[in-house]
Every structure is written in C-alpha cells, then in structure tokens.
C-alpha positions in Angstrom: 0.0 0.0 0.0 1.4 3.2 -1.0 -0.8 5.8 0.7 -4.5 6.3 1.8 -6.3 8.0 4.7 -8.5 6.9 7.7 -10.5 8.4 10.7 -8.5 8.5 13.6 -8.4 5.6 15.7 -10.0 3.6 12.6 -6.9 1.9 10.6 -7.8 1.0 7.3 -8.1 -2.9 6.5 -6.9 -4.0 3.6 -7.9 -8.1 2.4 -5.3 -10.1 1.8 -5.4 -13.8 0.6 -1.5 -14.6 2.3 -0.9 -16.0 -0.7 1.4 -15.6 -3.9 -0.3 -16.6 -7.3 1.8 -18.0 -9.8 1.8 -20.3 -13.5 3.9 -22.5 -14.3 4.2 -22.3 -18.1 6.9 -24.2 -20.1 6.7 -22.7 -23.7 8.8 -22.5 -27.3 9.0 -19.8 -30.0 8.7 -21.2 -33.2 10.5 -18.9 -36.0 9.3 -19.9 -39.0 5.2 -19.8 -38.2 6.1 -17.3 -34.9 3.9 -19.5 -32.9 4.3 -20.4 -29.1 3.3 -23.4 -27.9 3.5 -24.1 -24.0 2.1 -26.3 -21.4 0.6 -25.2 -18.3 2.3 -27.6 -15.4 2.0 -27.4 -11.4 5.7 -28.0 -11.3 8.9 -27.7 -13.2 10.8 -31.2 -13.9 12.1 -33.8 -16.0 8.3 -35.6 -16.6 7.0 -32.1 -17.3 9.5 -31.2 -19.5 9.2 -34.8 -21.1 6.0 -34.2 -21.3 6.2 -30.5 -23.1 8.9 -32.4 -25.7 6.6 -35.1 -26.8 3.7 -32.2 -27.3 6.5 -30.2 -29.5 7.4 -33.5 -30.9 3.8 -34.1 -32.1 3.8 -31.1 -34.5 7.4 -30.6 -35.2 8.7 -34.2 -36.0 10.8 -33.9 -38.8 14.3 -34.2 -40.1 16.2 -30.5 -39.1 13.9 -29.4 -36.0 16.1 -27.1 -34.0 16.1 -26.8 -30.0 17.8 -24.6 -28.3 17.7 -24.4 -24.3 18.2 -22.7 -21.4 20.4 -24.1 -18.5 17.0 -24.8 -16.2 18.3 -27.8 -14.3 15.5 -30.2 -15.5 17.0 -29.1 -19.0 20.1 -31.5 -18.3 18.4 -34.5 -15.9 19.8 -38.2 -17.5 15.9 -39.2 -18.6 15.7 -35.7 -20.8 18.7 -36.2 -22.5 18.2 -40.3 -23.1 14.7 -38.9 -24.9 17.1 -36.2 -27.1 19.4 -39.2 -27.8 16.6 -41.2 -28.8 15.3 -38.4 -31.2 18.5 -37.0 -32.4 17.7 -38.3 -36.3 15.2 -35.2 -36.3 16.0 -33.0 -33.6 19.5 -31.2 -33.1 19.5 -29.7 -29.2 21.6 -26.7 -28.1 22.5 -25.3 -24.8 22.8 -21.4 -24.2 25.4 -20.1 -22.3 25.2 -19.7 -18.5 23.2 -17.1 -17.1 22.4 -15.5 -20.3 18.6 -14.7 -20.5 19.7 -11.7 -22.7 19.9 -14.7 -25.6 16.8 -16.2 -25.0 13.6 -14.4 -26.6 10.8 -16.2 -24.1 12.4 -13.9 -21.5 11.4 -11.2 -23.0 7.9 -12.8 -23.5 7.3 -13.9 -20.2 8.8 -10.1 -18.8 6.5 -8.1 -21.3 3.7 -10.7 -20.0 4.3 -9.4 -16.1 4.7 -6.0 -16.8 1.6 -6.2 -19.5 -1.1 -8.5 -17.3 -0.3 -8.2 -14.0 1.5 -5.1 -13.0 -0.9 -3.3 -10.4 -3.9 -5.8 -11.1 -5.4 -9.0 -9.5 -4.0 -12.1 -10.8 -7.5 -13.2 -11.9 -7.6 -10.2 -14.1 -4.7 -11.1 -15.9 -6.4 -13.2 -19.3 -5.1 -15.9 -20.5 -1.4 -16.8 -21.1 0.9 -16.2 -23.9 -1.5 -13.6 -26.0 1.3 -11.0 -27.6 2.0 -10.6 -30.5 5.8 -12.6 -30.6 9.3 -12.0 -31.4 10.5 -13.8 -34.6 13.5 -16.3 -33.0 14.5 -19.8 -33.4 12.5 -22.5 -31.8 13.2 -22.0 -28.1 12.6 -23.8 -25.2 12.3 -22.6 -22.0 
C-alpha cells in the first residue's frame, strides 16, 4: 500500500489472501510460423519437461527441428537427454550459455507478459497466457 487516509483511531483494513499466485508455463518460439506453444504444469521437472517435448514433438517431427535451451536444471536431468538421444535423427539440441537470458527471446515474452497482465492488477484479471504478438526467433525452449 502506498498511501491512503482513515479516521482517527479507525486503521484501514486492507484483504489479503496470504498467498502468492503463480503459473507455471513451459513454452517454445517457433521462428518460422512465430507460434508459441507451452504447457501449463504445477511444477517444473524432468516428466514435465518430457512431457512438453513429446507435445512439440507431435507437430514438429521432422528431419532439421532445432532446439535450443536454457540451462534450467530439469533441462540437463539423464531421462531428458536419453529422450534427445533417442530423437537426435530429427532434432539437433543446443544449450545457451550460462546465465544469459539476454539470448533467449521467451524472456522477454514472459517479462512483457508481467509488466503487460499483471502489474498493479489482481491475478485473476490477468487473461489468458501467452497472447502477444511474438518475437521472430528460433525455436526456443524454456
């Protein structure tokens, strides 16, 4: 609360829920369509991430799909990278550096989707996720 006024001995009350409201969206820009699919998850990890590959693998299965990837810890878990091994004879996978979000364009989404839907309004007011207009990138993974 910034500022407000109240009678004297009256102290404004002000609702609060106790809680922080947060998704959990794992999502790809696609450069060649600019199209971002994601998958809503309670909880980042390897099966969700699995999970979010098969459902890119579903519309993007074909010899020279491109993925490039953050350095998100379920990003390098054994089971992940026996699926990329499995798939390699469509799907070439490469790493960003270390703590570089500058190089990875669904950082700018998901700031520009903070500052755009939820700065200074109730998380239920916030519409649906992933609606701008996108950056044309490679196919990223986040």
């Amino acid at each position: 609360m910034h500022a407000t006024w109240s009678r004297v001995g009256q102290p404004p009350e002000v609702p609060v829920t106790g809680e922080r409201k947060n998704a959990k969206i794992l999502g790809a820009i696609e450069l060649w369509r600019t199209r971002f699919p994601y998958r809503e998850e309670t909880v980042f990890n390897a099966a969700s991430y699995l999970a979010f590959l098969e459902q890119l693998a579903r519309s993007y299965r074909r010899p020279g799909a491109i993925l490039i990837q953050d350095n998100a810890s379920y990003h390098k878990e054994a089971e992940v990278w026996s699926w990329f091994r499995s798939n390699r004879h469509w799907l070439e996978v490469h790493q960003l550096p270390p703590y570089s979000p500058e190089f990875n364009p669904t950082e700018r989404l998901w700031q520009r989707r903070t500052r755009d839907d939820t700065d200074s309004r109730l998380w239920r007011d916030a519409g649906p996720p992933c609606t701008h207009p996108l950056l044309p990138a490679p196919f990223w993974a986040v």
